[in-house]
Backbone as numpy.savetxt, mean C-alpha at the origin, in Angstrom:
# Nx Ny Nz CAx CAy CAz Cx Cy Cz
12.79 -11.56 -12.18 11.95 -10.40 -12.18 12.84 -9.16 -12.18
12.35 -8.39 -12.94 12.93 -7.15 -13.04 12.22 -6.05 -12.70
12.04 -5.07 -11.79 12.21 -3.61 -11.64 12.40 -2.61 -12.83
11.80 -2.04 -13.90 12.25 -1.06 -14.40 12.03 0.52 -13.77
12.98 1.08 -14.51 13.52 2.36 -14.37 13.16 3.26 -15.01
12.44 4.79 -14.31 12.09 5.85 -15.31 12.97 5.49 -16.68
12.19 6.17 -17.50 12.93 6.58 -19.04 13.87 5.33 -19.42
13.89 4.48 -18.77 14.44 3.06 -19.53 14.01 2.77 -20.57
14.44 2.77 -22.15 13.49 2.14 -23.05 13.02 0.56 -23.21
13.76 0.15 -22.14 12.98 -1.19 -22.48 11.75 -1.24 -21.00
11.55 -0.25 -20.51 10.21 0.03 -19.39 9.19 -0.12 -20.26
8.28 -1.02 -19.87 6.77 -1.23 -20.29 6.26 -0.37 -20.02
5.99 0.55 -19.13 4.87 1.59 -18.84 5.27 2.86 -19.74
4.00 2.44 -20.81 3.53 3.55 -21.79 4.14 4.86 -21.79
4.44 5.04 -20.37 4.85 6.83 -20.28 6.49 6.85 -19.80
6.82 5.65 -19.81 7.99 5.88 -18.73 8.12 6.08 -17.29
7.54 5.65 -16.72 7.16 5.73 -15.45 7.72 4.67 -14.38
7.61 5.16 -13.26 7.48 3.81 -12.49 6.35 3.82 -11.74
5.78 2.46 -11.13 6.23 1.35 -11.25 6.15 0.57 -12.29
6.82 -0.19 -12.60 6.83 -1.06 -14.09 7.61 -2.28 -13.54
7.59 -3.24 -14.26 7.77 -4.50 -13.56 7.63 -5.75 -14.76
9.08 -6.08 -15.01 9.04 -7.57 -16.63 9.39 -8.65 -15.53
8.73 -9.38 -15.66 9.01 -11.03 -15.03 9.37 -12.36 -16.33
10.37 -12.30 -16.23 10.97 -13.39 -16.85 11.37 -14.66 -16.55
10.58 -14.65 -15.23 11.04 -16.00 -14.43 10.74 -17.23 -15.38
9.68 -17.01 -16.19 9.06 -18.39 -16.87 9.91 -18.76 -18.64
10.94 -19.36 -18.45 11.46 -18.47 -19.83 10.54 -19.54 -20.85
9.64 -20.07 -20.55 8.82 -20.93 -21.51 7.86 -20.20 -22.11
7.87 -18.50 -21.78 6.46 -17.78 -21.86 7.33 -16.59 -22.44
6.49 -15.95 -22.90 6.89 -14.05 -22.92 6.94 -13.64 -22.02
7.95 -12.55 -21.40 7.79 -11.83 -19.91 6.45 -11.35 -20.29
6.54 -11.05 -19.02 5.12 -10.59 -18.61 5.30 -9.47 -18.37
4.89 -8.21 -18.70 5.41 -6.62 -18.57 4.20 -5.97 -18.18
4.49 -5.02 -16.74 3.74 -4.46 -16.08 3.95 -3.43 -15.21
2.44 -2.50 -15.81 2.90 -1.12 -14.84 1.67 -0.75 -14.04
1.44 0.30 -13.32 0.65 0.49 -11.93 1.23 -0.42 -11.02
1.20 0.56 -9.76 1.55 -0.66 -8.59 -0.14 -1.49 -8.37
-1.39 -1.11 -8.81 -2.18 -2.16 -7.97 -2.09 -3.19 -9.09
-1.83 -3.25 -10.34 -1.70 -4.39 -11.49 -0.39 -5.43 -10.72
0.92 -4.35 -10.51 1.89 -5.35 -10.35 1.43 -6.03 -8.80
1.00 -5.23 -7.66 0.70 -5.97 -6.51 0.02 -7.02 -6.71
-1.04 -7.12 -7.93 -2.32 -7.96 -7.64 -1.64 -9.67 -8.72
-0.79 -9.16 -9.79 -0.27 -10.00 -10.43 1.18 -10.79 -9.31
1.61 -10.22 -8.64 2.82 -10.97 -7.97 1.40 -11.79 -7.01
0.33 -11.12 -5.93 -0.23 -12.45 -5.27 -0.54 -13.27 -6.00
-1.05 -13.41 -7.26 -1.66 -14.31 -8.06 -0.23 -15.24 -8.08
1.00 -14.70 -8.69 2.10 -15.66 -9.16 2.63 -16.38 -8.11
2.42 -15.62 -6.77 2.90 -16.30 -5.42 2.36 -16.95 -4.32
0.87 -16.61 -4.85 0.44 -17.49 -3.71 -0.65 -16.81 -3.15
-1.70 -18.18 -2.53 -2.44 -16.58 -1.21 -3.77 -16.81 -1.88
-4.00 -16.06 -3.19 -5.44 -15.90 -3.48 -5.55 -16.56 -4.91
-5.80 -17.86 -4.16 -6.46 -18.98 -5.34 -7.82 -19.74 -5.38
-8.42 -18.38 -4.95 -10.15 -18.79 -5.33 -10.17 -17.24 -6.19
-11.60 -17.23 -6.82 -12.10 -15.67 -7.41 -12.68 -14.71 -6.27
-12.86 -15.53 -4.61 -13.47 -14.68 -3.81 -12.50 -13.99 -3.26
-11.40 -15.13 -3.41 -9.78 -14.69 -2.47 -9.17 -13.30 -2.85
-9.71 -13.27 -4.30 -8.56 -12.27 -5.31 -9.49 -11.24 -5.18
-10.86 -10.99 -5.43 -11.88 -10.25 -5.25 -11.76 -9.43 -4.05
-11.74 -9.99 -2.94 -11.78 -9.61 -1.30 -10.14 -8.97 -1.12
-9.14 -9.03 -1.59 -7.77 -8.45 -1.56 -7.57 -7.51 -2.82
-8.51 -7.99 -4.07 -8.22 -7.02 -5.01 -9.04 -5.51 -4.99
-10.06 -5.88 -4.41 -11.22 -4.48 -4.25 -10.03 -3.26 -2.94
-9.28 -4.52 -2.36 -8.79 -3.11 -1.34 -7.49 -2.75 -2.05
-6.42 -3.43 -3.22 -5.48 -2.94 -4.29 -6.28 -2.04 -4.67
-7.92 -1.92 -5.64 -8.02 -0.49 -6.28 -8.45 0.25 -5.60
-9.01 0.45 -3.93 -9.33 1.53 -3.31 -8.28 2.25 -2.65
-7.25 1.29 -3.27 -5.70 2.29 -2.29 -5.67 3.42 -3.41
-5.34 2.73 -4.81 -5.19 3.63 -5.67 -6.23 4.75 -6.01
-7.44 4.04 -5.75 -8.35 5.08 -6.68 -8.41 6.15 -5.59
-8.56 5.58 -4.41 -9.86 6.38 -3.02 -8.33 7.09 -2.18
-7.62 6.22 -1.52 -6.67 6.15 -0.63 -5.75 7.31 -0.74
-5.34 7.15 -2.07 -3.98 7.64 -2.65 -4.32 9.76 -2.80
-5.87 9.68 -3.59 -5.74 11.08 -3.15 -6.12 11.66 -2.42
-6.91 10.58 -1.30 -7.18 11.20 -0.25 -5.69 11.70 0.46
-4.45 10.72 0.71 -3.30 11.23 1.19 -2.50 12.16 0.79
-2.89 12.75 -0.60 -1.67 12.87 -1.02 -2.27 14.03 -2.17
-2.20 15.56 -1.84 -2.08 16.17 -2.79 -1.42 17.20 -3.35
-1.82 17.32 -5.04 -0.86 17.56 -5.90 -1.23 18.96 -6.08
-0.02 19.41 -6.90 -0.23 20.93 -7.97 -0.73 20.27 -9.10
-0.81 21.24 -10.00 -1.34 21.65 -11.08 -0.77 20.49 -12.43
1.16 20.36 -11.63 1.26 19.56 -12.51 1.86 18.09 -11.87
0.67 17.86 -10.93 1.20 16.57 -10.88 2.48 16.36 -9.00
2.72 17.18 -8.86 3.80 16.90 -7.80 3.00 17.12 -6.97
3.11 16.22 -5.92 2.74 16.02 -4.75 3.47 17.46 -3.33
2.11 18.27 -2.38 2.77 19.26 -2.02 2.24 19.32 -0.78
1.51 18.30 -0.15 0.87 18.62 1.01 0.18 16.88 1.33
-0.63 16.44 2.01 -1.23 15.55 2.49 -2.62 16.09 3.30
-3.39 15.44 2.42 -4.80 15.41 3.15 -5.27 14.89 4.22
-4.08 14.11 5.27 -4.99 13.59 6.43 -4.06 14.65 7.68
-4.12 15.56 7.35 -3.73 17.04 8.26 -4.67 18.20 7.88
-5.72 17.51 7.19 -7.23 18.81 7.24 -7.54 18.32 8.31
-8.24 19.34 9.04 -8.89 19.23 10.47 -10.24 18.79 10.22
-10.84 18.51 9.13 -11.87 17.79 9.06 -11.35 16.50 8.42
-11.28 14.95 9.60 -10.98 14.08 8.73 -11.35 13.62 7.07
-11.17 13.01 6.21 -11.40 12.93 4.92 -12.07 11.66 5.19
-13.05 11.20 4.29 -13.92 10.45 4.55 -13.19 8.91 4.52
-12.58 8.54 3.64 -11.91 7.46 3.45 -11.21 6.97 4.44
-10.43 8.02 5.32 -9.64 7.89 6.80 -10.77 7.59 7.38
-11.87 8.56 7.68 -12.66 7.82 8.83 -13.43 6.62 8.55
-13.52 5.95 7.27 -14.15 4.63 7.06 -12.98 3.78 7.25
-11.90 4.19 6.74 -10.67 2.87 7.22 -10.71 2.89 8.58
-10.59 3.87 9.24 -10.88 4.05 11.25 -11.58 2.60 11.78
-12.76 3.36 10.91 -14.10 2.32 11.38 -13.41 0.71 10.62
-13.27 0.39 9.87 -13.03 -1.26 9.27 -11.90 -1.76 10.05
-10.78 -0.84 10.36 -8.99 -0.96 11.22 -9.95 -1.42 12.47
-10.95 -0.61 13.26 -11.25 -1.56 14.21 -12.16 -2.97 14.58
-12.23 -3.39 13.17 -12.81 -4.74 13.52 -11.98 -5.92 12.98
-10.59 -5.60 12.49 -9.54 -6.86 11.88 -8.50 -6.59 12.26
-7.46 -7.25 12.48 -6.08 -6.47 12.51 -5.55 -6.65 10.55
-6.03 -7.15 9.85 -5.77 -6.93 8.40 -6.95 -6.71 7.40
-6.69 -6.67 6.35 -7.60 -5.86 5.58 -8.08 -7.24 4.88
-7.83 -8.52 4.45 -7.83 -9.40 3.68 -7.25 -10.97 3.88
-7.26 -11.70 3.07 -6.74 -12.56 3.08 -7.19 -13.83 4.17
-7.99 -13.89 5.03 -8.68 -14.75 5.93 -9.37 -15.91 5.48
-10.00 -16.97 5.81 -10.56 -17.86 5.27 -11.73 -17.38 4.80
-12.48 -16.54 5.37 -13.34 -16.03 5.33 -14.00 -14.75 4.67
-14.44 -14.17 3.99 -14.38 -12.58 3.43 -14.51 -11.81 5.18
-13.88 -11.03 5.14 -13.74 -9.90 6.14 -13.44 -10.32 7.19
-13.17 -11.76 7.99 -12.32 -11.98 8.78 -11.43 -11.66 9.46
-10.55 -10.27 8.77 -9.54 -9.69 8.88 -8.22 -11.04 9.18
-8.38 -12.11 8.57 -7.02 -13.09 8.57 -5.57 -12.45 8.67
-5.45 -13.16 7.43 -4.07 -12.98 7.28 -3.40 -11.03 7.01
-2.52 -11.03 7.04 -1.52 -10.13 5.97 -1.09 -10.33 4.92
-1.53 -9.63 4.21 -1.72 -9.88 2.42 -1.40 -9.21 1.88
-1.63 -8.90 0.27 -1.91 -7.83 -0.98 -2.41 -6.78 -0.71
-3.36 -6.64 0.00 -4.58 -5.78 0.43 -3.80 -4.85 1.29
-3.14 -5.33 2.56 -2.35 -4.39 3.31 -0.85 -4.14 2.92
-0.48 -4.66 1.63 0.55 -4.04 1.09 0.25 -2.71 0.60
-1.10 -2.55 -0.61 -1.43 -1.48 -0.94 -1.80 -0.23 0.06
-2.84 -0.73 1.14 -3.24 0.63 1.93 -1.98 0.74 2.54
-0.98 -0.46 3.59 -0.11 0.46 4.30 0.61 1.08 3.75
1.08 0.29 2.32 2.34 1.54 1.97 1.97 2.82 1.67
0.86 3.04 1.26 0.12 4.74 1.31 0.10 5.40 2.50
-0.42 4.04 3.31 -0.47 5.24 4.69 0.99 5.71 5.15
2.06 4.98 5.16 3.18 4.98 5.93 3.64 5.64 5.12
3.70 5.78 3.63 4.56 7.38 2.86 4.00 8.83 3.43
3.20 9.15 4.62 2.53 10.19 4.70 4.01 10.58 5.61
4.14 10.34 6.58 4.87 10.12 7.63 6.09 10.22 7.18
6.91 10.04 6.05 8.23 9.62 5.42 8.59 11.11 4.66
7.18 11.44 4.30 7.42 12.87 3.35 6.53 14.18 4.23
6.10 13.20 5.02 5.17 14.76 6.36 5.37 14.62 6.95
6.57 14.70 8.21 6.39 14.03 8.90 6.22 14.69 10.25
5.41 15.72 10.10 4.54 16.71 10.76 3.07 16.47 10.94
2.96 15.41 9.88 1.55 14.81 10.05 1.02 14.02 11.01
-0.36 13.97 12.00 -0.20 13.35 12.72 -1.42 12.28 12.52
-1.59 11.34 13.01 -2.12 10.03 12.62 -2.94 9.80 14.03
-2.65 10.47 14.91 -3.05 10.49 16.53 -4.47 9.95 16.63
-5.26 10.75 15.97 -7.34 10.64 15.97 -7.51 9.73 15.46
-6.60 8.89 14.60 -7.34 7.75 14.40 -6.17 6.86 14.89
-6.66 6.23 16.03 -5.46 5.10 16.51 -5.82 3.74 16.22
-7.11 3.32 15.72 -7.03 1.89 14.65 -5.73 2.00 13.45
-5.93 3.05 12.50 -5.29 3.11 11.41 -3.68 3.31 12.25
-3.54 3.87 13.22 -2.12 4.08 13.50 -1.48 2.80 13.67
-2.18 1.84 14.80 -2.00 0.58 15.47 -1.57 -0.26 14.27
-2.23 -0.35 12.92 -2.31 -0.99 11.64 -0.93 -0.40 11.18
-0.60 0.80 11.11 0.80 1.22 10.68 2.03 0.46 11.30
1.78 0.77 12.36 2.27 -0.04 13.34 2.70 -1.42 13.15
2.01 -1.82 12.72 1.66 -3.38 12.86 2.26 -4.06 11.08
2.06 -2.68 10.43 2.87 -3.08 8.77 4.03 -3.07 8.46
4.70 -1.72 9.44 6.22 -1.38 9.82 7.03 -2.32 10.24
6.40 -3.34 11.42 7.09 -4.29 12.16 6.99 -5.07 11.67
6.64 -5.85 10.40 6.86 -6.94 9.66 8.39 -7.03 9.04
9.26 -8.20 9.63 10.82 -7.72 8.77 10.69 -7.99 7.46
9.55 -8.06 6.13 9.71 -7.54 5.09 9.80 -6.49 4.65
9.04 -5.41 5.38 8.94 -3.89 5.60 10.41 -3.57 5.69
11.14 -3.91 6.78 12.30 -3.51 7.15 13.32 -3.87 5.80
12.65 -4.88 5.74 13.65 -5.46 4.14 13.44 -4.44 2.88
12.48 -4.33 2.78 11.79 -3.42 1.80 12.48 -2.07 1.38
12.32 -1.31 2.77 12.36 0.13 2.66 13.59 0.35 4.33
14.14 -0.52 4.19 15.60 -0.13 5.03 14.99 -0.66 7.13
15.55 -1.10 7.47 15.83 -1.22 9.00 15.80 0.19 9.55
16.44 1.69 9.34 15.90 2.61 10.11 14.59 2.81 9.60
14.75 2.89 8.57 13.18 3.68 7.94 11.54 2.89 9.25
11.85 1.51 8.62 10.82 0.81 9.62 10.72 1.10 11.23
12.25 0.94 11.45 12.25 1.41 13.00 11.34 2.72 13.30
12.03 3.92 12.71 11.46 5.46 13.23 9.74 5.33 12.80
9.45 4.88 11.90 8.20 4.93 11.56 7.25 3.79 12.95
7.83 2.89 12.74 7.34 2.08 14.25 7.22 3.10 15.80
8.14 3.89 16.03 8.54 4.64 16.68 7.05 5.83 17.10
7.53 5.78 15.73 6.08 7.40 15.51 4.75 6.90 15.30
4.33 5.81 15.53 3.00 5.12 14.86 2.77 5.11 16.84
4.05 4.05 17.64 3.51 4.45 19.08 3.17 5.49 19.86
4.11 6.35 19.11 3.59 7.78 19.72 2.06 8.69 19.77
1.98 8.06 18.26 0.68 8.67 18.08 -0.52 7.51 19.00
0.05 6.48 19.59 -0.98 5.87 20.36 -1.12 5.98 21.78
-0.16 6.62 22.17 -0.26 7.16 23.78 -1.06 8.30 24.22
C-alpha cells in the first residue's frame, strides 16, 4: 500500500490532493486507487476485516460519511478559499452535531462495530473517522475547549490512548492530547 503525495503525478485523486491511497498488495489485480479519507477508511475495513455483513458496513459506514459530510464542518471553518481559520466547537452556542454526538458518546463507549447495531462494541472505522476530526481541533486550537461536553471528551480520551493513535500521529502528540482531554474532565 501506498500513501500518495500532493501533486504526485502518479496520485489518483483527480485534483492532486491528499488523501489518496494505491494498494498494490494484490499483484493478481489492478491497484486499487483511492481518494477521500471516508472512501479510503471504509475500503481498508472492508480489506481488513471487521465488517463482513451489509449491516456491519452500513452501521460503521453511515458514521465514515457523517464525519465528513456533518462533523468536519461543523469543526472546522474555512475562508473564502478553502483554508481552514477558526473551529466551530468554540461558538458559545454548541453546534448541533456536537450536542447530538454528546447525547450518542453517552450511551457507548464506541460509535460501531458491536454485534449488535448500536451496541457501542467494538473500536472501529466509525471512530477512526469522528475521532480523528475531533482530536485535530485541539492540535490546531488548542485554545479550544471540549470541557461542556465530557462524553465527547472521555471518547477523545479514550481514541488518543489506543497505541495505534500513538503509532499513527507520534507518542507526544497522543500523550499531550490524552493530557488535555483529562483536563477538560475535571
Amino acid at each position: 500500500m501506498e500513501v500518495c503525495a500532493p501533486r504526485d503525478p502518479g496520485n489518483p485523486h483527480p485534483f492532486g490532493q491528499i488523501p489518496a491511497l494505491r494498494d498494490t498488495t494484490d499483484s493478481s489485480q489492478a491497484p486499487v486507487e483511492l481518494f477521500e479519507s471516508g472512501a479510503i477508511l471504509q475500503y481498508l475495513a472492508d480489506r481488513h476485516g471487521g465488517l463482513d455483513t451489509p449491516a456491519k458496513r452500513a452501521d460503521a459506514g453511515k458514521w465514515v460519511v457523517w464525519a465528513n459530510a456533518s462533523l468536519d464542518p461543523c469543526l472546522f471553518i474555512e475562508n473564502e478559499r478553502g483554508g481552514v481559520i477558526d473551529s466551530g466547537a468554540r461558538k458559545a452556542t454548541p453546534p448541533k452535531p456536537l450536542e447530538r454526538l454528546e447525547a450518542v458518546l453517552g450511551t457507548r463507549e464506541w460509535l460501531a462495530g458491536g454485534a449488535a447495531e448500536g451496541d457501542g462494541g467494538d473500536f472501529g472505522v466509525a471512530d477512526v473517522a469522528v475521532g480523528a476530526y475531533l482530536l485535530f481541533v485541539p492540535q490546531f486550537f488548542n485554545d479550544v475547549s471540549f470541557a461542556r461536553f465530557p462524553h465527547i471528551s472521555a471518547y477523545m480520551a479514550r481514541c488518543c490512548a489506543r497505541p495505534a493513535y500513538a503509532k499513527a500521529f507520534g507518542a507526544g502528540t497522543a500523550a499531550n492530547l490524552a493530557k488535555q482531554c483529562q483536563l477538560w474532565l475535571k
